[in-house]
C-alpha positions in Angstrom: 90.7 119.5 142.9 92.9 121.7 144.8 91.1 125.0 145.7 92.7 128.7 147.3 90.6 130.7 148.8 91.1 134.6 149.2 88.9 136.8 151.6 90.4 139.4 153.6 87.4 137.9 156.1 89.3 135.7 158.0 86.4 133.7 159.6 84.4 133.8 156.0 87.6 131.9 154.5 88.2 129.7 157.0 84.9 128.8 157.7 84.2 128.0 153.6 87.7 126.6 153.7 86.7 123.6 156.4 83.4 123.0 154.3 85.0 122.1 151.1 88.3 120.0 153.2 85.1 117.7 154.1 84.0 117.4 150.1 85.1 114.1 148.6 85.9 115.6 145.2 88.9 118.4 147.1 91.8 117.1 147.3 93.0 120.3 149.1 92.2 123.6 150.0 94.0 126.5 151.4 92.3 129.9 152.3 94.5 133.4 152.6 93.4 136.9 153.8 96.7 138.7 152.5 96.1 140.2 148.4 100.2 140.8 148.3 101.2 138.4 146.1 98.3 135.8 145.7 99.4 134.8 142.2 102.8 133.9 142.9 100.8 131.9 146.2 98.4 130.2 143.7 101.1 129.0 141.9 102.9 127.5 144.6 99.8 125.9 145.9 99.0 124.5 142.7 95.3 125.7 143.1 93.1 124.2 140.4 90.7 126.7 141.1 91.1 130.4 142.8 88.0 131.9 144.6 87.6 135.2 145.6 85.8 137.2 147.7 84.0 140.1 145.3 82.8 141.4 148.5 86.6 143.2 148.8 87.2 145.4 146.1 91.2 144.5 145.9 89.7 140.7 144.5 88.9 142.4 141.1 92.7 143.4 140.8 93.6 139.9 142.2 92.0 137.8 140.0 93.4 139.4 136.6 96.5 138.8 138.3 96.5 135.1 138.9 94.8 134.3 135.6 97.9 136.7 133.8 100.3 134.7 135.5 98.3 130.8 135.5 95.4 131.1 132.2 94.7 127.5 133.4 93.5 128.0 136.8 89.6 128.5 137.2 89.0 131.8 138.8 85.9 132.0 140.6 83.9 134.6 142.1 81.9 134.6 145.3 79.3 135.7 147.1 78.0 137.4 143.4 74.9 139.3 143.2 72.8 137.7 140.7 71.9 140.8 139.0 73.3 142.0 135.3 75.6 144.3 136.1 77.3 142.4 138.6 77.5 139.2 136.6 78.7 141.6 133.7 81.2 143.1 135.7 82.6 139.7 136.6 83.3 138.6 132.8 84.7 141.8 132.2 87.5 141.2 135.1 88.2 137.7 133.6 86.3 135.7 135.8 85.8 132.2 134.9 82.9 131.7 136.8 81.0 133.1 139.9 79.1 131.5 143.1 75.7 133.6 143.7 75.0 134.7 146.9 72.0 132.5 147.2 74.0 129.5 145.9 73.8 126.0 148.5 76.4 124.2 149.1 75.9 121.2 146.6 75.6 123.8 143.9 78.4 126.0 144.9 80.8 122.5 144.3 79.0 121.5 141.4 80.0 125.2 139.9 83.7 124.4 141.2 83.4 121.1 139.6 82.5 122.4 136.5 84.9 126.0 136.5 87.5 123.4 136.5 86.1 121.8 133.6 85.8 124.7 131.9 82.1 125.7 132.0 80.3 128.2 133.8 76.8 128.0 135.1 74.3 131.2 134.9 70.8 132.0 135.5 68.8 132.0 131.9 68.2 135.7 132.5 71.7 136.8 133.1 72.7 134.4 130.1 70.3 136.4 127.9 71.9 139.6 129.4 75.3 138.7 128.4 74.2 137.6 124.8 72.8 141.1 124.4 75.1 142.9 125.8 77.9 141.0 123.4 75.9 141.7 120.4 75.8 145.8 121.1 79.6 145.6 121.8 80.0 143.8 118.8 77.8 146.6 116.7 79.6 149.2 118.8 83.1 147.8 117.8 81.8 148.3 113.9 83.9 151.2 112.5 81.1 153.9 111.7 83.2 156.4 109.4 82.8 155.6 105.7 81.4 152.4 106.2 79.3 152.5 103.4 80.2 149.0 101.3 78.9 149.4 98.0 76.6 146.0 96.8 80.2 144.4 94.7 82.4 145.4 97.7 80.1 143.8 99.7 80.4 140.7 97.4 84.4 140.9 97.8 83.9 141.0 101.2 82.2 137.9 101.2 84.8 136.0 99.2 87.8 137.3 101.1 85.9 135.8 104.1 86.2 132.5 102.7 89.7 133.0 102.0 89.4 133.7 98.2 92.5 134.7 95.8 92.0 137.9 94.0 92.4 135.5 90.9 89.3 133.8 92.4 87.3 136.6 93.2 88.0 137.8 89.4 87.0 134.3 87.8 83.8 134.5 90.1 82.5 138.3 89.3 84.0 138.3 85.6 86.2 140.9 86.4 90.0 141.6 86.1 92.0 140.9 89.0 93.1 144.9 88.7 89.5 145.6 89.4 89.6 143.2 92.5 92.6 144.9 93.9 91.1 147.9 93.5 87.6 146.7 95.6 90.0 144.7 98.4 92.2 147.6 99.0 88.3 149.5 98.9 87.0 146.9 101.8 90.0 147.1 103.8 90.0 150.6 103.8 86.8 151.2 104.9 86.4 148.0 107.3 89.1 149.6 109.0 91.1 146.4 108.8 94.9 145.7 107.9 94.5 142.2 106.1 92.2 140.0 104.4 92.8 137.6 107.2 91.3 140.4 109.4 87.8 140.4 107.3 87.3 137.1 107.9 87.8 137.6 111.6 85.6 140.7 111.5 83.0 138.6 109.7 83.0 135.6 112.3 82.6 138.6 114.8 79.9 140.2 113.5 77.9 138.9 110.9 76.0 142.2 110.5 79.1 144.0 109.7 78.7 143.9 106.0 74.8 145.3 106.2 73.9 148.4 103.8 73.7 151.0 105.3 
């Protein structure tokens, strides 16, 4: 695992930086305490995983930067405080995972170890947090205006979710597929949506999004 480090604290990075040289599973790490151009630095490097220093404000910028330019990098915060908002906060700015400020050692590599494999580690509490907080975005993002599916709509909206023809949906309801275009240009109108491929998104999104209202 190749690892580049970014604090504008010189002694923090290098200090971190000599701790995880002496870790069997790094191959190689690098710290930096210049922001200007970390990306294209990341790249050269060939960093497997990029932590950063939340404690600078400029890291938030940083690290949308390097995971624009290399998706498959692990982005990594550090020295997180385990509290909602801040874990919240970290998501938000595309972090892959973060390093709480109480973490040890053995568990700050095991949550390199596994931001390279893809998984992130979090406190039960802040995992319920982030569950809740994705459900009220979710309900949030549900178009409010006119939103009021009648009980067949709802039934169309259903089908189109599985991918149904309109000749489908007609043979199902026993109605004629005039009718059915009539009730999918209805949903689509008021689900604020542009195709019936969009429903079914909308639907994988937000279960509740069909509800009576």
């Amino acid at each position: 695992m190749r690892v580049l480090i970014y604090s504008p604290v010189r002694l923090f990075g290098e200090c971190l930086a000599a701790f995880l040289a002496s870790a069997e599973q790094i191959d190689a790490v690098a710290p930096e305490h210049q922001v200007d151009d970390l990306d294209i630095k990341a790249m050269e490097f060939g960093a497997d995983v990029v932590l950063f220093d939340v404690t600078a404000p400029e890291s938030w910028a940083a690290a949308g930067l390097v995971k624009a330019l290399c998706p498959d990098m692990a982005t990594v915060a550090v020295a997180v405080t385990e509290v909602a908002d801040e874990v919240l906060a970290c998501a938000d700015n595309g972090f892959d995972a973060y390093v709480p400020r109480t973490a040890r050692t053995d568990q700050m590599l095991d949550i390199l170890r596994r931001a390279q494999l893809g998984e992130t580690v979090c406190d039960p509490r802040i995992a319920r947090t982030l569950f809740n907080e994705l459900a009220r975005r979710h309900t949030a993002s549900v178009p409010t205006e006119d939103l009021h599916l009648t009980p067949r709509e709802i039934q169309i909206a259903r089908l189109l979710g599985r991918g149904a023809a309109n000749k489908e949906i007609a043979a199902e309801l026993h109605l004629s597929v005039a009718t059915i275009k009539n009730h999918v240009h209805s949903v689509l109108r008021k689900l604020e949506v542009g195709s019936r491929a969009q429903v079914a998104g909308l639907l994988r999104e937000n279960p509740l999004a069909l509800r009576l209202r």
